[in-house]
C-alpha positions as CSV (number, residue, x, y, z in Angstrom):
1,X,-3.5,4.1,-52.3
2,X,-2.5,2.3,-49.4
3,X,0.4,1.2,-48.1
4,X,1.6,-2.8,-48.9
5,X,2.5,-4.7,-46.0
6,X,6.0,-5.9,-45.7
7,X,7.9,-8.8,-46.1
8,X,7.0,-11.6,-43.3
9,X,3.1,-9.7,-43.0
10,X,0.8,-12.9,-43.2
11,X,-1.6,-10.9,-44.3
12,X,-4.0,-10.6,-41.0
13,X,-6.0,-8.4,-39.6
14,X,-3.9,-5.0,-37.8
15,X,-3.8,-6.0,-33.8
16,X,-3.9,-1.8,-32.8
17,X,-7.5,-1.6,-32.8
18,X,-9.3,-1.6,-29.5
19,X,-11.9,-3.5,-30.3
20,X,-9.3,-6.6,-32.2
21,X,-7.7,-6.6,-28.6
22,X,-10.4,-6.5,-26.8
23,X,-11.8,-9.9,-28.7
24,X,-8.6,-11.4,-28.1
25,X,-8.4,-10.7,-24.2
26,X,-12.5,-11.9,-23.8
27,X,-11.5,-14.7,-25.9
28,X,-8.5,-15.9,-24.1
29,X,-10.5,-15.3,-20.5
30,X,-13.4,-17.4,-22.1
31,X,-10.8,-20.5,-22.7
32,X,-9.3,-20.0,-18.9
33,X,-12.2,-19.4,-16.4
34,X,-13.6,-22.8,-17.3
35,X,-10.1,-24.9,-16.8
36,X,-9.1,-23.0,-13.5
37,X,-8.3,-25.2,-11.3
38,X,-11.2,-25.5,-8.6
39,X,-8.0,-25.2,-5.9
40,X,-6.9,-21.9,-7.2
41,X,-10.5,-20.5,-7.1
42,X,-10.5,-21.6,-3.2
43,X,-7.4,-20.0,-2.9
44,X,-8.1,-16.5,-4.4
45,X,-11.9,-16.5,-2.4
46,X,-10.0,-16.9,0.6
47,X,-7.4,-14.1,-0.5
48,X,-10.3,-11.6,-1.8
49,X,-11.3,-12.6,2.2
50,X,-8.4,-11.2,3.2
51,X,-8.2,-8.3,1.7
52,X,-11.7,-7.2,2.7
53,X,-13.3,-7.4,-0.7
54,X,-15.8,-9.2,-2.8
55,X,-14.2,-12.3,-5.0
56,X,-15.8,-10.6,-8.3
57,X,-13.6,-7.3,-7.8
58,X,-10.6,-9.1,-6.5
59,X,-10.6,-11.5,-9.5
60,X,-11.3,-8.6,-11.7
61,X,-7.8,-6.6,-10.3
62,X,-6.3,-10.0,-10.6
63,X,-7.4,-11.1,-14.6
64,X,-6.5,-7.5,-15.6
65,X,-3.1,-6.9,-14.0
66,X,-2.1,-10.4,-13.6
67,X,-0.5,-9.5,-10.1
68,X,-2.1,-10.4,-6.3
69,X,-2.2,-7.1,-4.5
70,X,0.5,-6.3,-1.8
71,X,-0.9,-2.7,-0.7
72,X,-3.7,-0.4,-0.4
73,X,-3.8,3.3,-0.3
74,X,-6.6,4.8,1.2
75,X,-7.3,8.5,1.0
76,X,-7.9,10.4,4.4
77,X,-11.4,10.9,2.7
78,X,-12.3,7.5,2.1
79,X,-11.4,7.1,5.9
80,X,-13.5,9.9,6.9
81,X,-10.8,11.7,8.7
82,X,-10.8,15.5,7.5
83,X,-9.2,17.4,10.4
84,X,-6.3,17.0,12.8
85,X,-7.8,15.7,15.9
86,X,-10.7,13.8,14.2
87,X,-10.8,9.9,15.0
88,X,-11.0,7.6,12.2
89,X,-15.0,6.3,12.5
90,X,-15.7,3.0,14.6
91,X,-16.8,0.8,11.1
92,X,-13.4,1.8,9.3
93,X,-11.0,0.9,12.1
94,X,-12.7,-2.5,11.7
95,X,-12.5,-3.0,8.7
96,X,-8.9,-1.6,8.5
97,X,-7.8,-4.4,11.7
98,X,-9.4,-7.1,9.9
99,X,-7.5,-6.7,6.6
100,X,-4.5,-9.4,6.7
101,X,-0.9,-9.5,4.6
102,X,-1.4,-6.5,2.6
103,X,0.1,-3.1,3.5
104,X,-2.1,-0.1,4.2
105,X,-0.6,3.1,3.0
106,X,-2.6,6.1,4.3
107,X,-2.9,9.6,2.0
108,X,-3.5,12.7,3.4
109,X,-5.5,15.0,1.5
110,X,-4.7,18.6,2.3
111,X,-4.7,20.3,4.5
112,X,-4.7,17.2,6.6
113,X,-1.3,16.7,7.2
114,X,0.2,12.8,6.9
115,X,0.9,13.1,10.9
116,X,-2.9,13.8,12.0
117,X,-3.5,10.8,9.9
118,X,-0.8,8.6,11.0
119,X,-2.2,9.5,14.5
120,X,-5.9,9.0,13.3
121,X,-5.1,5.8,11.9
122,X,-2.1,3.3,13.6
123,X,-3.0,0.4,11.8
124,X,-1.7,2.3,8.7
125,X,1.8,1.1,8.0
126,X,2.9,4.9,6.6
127,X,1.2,8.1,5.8
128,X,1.9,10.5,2.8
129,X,0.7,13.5,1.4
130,X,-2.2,13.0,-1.1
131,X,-1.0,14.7,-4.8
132,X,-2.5,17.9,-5.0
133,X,-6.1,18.7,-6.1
134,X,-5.9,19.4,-9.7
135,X,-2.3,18.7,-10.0
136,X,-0.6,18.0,-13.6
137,X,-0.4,14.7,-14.5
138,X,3.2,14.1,-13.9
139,X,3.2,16.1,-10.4
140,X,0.8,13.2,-9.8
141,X,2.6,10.4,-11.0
142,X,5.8,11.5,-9.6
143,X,3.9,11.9,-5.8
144,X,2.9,8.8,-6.1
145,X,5.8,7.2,-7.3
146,X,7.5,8.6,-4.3
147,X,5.1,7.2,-1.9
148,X,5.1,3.8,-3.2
149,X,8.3,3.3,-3.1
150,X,10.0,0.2,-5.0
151,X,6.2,-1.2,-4.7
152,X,4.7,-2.1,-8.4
153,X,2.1,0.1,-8.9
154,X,0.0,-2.0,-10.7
155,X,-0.3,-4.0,-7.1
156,X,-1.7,-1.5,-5.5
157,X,-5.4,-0.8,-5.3
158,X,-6.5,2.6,-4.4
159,X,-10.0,3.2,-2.3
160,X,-10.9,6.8,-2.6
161,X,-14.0,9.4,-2.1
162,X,-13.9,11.9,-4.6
163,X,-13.5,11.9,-8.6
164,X,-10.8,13.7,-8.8
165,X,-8.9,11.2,-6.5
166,X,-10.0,8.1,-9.3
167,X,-7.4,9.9,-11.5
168,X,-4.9,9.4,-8.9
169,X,-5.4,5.8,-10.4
170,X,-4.5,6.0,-13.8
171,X,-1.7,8.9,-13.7
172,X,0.3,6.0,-11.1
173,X,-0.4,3.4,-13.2
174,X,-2.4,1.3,-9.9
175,X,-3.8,-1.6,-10.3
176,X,-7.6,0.0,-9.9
177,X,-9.7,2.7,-7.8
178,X,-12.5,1.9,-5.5
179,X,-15.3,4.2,-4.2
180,X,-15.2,3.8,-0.3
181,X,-18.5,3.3,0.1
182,X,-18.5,0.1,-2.3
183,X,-15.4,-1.0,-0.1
184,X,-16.7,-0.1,3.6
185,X,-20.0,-1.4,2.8
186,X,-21.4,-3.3,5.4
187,X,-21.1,-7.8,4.3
């Protein structure tokens, strides 16, 4: 026999099932994208601009995290730098000078050290070490905690090259992963 509910229930449906929430979040967005102010759209096109991406992604990080991004971390794999004493290729360092008022935090995957990318790479603000491949869950989460900083996480957006770095993504709580080839594609 089941369980009655208590005192104050009105008697609704249970709001912890996936698919109740996710009929409430597609309803709410329904009732906002028509009413947003044609201003604010402008606004956020010109931001997405910015940032280097398309308006559908960046509206997508926005609607689900509710936050504009303040930082990027690329992985030294997305950048194409692999070895000490590589360059970073000719179309990233454009697209890397062209991003505006967002921070570029760089992540060296191993055994690149955070130096040969910081050297690779000056228009990174700061250089880490990448988490480990195949490191726990919580190593991850604390390496990435470390190299964000005071930064929210969920304002960060990660662009990566590898599967195993779109974990990265959920174990420090970002804000979402990108493949590098969907972000350095040419406009």
């Amino acid at each position: 026999m089941g369980v009655s509910a208590g005192i104050g229930h009105n008697g609704g449906p249970e709001l912890t099932g996936l698919s109740w929430r996710t009929h409430c979040w597609r309803a709410a967005r329904a009732r906002l994208v028509p009413t947003l102010p044609l201003e604010v759209v402008r606004l956020r096109v010109r931001r997405a601009a910015e940032l280097g991406l398309d308006y559908k992604t960046y509206a997508g990080i926005r609607a689900s995290t509710g936050h504009d991004l303040v930082a990027f971390l690329f992985s030294s794999n997305a950048l194409r730098v692999l070895r000490a004493g590589q360059m970073l290729p000719g179309d990233r360092a454009v697209k890397l000078t062209g991003i505006a008022k967002v921070g570029l935090i760089g992540l060296a995957v191993q055994p690149l050290q955070a130096a040969a990318l910081a050297s690779a790479a000056p228009m990174l603000a700061r250089c880490h070490s990448a988490p480990r491949a195949l490191a726990s869950f919580p190593d991850t989460r604390s390496c990435l905690r470390e190299v964000l900083g005071r930064t929210p996480p969920d304002t960060v957006l990660l662009i990566g090259d590898h599967g195993l770095e779109a974990e990265w993504c959920a174990a420090g709580r970002l804000a979402g992963y990108l493949p590098a080839e969907r972000y350095f594609a040419p406009a």
